[in-house]
Backbone as a printed PyTorch tensor [residue, N CA C, xyz], in Angstrom:
tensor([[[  0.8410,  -1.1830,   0.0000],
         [  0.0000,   0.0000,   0.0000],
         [  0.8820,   1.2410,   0.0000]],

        [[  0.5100,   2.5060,  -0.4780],
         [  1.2060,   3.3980,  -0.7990],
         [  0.4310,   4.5270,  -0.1940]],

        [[  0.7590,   5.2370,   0.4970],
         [  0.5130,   6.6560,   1.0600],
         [  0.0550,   7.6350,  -0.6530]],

        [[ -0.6260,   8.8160,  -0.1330],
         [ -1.2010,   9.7030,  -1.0700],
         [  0.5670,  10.4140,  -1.7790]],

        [[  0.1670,  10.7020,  -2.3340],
         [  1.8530,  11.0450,  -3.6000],
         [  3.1890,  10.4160,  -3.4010]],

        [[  2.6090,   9.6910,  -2.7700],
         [  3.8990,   8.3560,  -2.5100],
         [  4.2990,   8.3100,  -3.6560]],

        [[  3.6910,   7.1750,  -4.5290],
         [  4.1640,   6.2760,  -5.2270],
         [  5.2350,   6.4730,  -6.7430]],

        [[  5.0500,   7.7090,  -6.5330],
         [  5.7100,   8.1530,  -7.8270],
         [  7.8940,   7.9650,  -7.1330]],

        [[  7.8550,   8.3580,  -5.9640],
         [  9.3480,   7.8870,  -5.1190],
         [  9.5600,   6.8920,  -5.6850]],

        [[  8.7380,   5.2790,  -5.8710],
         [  9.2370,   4.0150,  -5.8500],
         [  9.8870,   4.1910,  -7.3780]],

        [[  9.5190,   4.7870,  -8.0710],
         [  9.9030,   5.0140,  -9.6680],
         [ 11.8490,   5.2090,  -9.7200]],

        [[ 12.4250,   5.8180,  -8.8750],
         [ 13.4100,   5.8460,  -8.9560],
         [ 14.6140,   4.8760,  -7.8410]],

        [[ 15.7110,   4.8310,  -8.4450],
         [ 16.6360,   4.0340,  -7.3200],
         [ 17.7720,   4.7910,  -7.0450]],

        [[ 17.4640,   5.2470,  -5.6250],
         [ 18.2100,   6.6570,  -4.8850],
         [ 19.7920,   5.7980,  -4.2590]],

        [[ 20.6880,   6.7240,  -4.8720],
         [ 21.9930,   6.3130,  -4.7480],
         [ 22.2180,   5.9930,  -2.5720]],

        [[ 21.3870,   7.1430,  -1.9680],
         [ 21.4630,   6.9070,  -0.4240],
         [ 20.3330,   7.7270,   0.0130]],

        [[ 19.1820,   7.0910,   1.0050],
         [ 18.3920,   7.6530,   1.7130],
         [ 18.8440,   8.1770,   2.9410]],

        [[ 19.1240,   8.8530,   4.0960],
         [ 18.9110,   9.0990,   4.9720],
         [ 17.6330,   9.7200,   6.1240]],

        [[ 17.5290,   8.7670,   6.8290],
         [ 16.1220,   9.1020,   7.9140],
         [ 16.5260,   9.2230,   9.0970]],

        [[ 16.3900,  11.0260,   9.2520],
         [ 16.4090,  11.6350,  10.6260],
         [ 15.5720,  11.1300,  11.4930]],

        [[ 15.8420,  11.0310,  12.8290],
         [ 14.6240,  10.7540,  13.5710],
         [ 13.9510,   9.6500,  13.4400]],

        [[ 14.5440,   8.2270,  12.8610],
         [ 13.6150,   7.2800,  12.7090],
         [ 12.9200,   6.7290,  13.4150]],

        [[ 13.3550,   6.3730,  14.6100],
         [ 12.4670,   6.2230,  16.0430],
         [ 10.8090,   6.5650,  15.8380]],

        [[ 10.5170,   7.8940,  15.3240],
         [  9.2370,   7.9060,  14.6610],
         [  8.7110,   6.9050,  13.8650]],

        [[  9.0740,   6.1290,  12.7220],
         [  8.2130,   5.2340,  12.6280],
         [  8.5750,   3.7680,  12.8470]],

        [[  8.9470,   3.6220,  14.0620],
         [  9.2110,   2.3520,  15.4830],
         [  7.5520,   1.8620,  14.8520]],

        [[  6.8560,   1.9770,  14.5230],
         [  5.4410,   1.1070,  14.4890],
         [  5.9370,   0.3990,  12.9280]],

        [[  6.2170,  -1.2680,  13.1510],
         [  6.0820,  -1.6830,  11.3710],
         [  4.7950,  -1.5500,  10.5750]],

        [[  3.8860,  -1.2340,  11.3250],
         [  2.3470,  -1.7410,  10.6130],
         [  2.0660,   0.1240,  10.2420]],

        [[  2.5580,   1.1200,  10.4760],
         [  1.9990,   2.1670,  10.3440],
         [  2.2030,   2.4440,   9.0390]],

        [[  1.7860,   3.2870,   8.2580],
         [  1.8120,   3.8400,   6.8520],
         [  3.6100,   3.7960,   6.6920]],

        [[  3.8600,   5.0610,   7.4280],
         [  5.0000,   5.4980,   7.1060],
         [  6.0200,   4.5360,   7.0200]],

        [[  6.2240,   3.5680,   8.4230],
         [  6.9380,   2.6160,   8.0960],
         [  6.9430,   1.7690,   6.9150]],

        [[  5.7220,   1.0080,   6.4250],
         [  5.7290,   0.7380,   5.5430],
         [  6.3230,   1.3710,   4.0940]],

        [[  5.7770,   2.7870,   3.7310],
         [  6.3730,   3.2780,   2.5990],
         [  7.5600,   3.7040,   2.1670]],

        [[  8.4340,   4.0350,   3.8800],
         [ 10.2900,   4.3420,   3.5830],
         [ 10.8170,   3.0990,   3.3230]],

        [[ 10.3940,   1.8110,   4.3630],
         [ 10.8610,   0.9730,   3.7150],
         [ 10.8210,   0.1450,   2.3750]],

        [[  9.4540,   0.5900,   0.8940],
         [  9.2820,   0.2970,   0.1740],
         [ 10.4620,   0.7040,  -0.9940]],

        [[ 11.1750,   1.9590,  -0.2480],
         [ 12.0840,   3.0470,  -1.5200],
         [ 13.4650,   1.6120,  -1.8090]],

        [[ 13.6820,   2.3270,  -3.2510],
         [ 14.7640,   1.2810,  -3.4240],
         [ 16.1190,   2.4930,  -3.1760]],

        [[ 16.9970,   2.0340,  -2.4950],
         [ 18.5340,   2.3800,  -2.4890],
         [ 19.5880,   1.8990,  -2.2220]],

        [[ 20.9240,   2.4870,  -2.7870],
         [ 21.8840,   1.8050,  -2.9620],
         [ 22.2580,   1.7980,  -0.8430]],

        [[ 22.0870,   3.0230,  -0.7140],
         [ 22.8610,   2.7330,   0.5890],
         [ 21.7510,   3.5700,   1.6130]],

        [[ 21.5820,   2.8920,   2.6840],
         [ 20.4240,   3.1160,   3.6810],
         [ 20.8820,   3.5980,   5.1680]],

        [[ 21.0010,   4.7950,   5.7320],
         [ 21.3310,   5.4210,   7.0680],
         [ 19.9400,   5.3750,   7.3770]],

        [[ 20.3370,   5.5010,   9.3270],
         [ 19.0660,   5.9050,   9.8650],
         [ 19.9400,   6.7360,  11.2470]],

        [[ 19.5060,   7.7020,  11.9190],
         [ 19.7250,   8.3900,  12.7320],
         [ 18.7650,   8.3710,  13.5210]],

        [[ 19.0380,   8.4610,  15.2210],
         [ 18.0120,   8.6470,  16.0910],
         [ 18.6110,   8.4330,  17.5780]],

        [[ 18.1360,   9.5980,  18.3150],
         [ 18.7870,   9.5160,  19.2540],
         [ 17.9820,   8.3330,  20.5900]],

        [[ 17.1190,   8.1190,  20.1030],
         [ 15.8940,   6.8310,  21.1740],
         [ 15.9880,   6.1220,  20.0400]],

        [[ 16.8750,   5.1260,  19.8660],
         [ 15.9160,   3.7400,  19.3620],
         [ 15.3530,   2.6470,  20.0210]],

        [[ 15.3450,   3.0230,  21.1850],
         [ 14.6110,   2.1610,  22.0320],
         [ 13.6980,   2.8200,  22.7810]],

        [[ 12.4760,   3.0350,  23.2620],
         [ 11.8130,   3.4640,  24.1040],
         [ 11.0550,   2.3980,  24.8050]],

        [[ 10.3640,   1.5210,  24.3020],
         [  9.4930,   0.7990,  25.4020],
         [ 10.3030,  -0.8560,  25.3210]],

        [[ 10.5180,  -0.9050,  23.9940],
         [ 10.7100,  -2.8560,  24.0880],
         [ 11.9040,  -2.6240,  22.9990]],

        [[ 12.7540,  -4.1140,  22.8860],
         [ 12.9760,  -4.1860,  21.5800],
         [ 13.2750,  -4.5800,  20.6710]],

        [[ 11.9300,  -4.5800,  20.2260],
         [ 10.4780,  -4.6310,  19.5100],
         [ 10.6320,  -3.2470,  18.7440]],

        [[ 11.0230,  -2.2060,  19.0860],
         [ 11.3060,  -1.0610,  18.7670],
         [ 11.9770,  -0.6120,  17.8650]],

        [[ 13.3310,  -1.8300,  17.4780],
         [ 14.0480,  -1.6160,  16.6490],
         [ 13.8520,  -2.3570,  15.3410]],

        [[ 12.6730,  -3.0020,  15.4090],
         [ 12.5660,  -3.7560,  13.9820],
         [ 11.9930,  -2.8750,  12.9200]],

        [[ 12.0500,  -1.9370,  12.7610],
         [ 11.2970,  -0.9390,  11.4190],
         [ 12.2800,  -0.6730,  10.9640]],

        [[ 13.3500,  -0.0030,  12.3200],
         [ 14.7290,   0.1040,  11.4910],
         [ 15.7830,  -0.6090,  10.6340]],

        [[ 15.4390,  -1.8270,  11.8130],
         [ 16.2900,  -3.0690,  10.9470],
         [ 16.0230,  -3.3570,   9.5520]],

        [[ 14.3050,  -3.1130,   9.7190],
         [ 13.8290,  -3.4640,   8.2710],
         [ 13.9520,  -2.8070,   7.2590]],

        [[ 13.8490,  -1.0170,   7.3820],
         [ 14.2870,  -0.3440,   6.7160],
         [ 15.9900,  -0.5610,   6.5530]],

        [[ 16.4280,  -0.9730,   6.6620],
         [ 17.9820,  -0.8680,   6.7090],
         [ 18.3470,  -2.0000,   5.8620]],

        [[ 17.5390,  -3.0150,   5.6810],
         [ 17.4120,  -4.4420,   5.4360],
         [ 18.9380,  -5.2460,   5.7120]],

        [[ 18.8880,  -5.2230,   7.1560],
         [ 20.0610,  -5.6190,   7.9370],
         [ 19.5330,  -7.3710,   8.5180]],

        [[ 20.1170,  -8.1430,   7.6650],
         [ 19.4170,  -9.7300,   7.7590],
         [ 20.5040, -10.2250,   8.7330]],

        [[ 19.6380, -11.4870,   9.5170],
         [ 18.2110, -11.6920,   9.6150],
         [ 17.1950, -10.8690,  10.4180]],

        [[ 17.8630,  -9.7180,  11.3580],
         [ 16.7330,  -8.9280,  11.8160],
         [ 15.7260,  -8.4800,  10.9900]],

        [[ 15.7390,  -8.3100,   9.5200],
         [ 14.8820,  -7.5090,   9.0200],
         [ 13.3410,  -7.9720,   8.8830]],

        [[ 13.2450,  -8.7830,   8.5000],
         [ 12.5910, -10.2230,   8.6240],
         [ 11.3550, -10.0900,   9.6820]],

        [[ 10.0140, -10.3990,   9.5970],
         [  9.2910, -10.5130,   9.8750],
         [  9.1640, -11.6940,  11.1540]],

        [[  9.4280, -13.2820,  10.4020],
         [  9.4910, -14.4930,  11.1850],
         [ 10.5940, -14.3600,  12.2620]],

        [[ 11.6590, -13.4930,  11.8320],
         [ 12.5170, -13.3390,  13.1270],
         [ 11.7500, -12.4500,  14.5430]],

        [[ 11.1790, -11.5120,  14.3830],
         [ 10.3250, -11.1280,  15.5290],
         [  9.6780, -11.7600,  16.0100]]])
C-alpha cells in the first residue's frame, strides 16, 4: 500500500536515503513505516537519538528499513 503522492518515489533508485529521527516510525504496521521501507537504495542510514523506548520490539522498522538480515525479517520477531 502506498501513502497519497507516494508512489511516484518508488519510480526511482536513490543512490542513499537518509532518515532523521527514525524512532518515529518504530510502528512496522503504520503507513509510514511501511512506505520508507518500500524506496529502493543503494545505501540506507538511519539516525536517532531513542531507538529504544518501550521494548525491543522497537528496533525492527529500522532493521527493516535498513534491510540488515536476519533482523529484518518478519518471522525473526
Amino acid at each position: 500500500s502506498k501513502g497519497k503522492g507516494y508512489s511516484h518515489l518508488l519510480n526511482y533508485h536513490w543512490f542513499r536515503i537518509v532518515i532523521d529521527e527514525a524512532h518515529i516510525f518504530k510502528n512496522p504496521k503504520s503507513q509510514m513505516a511501511i512506505n520508507v521501507c518500500q524506496l529502493n537504495a543503494q545505501y540506507r542510514w538511519c539516525l536517532t537519538g531513542t531507538p529504544i523506548q518501550n521494548s525491543i520490539n522497537d528496533l525492527f522498522s529500522i532493521l527493516k528499513f535498513l534491510r540488515y538480515s536476519p533482523w529484518c525479517f518478519d518471522e525473526w520477531w
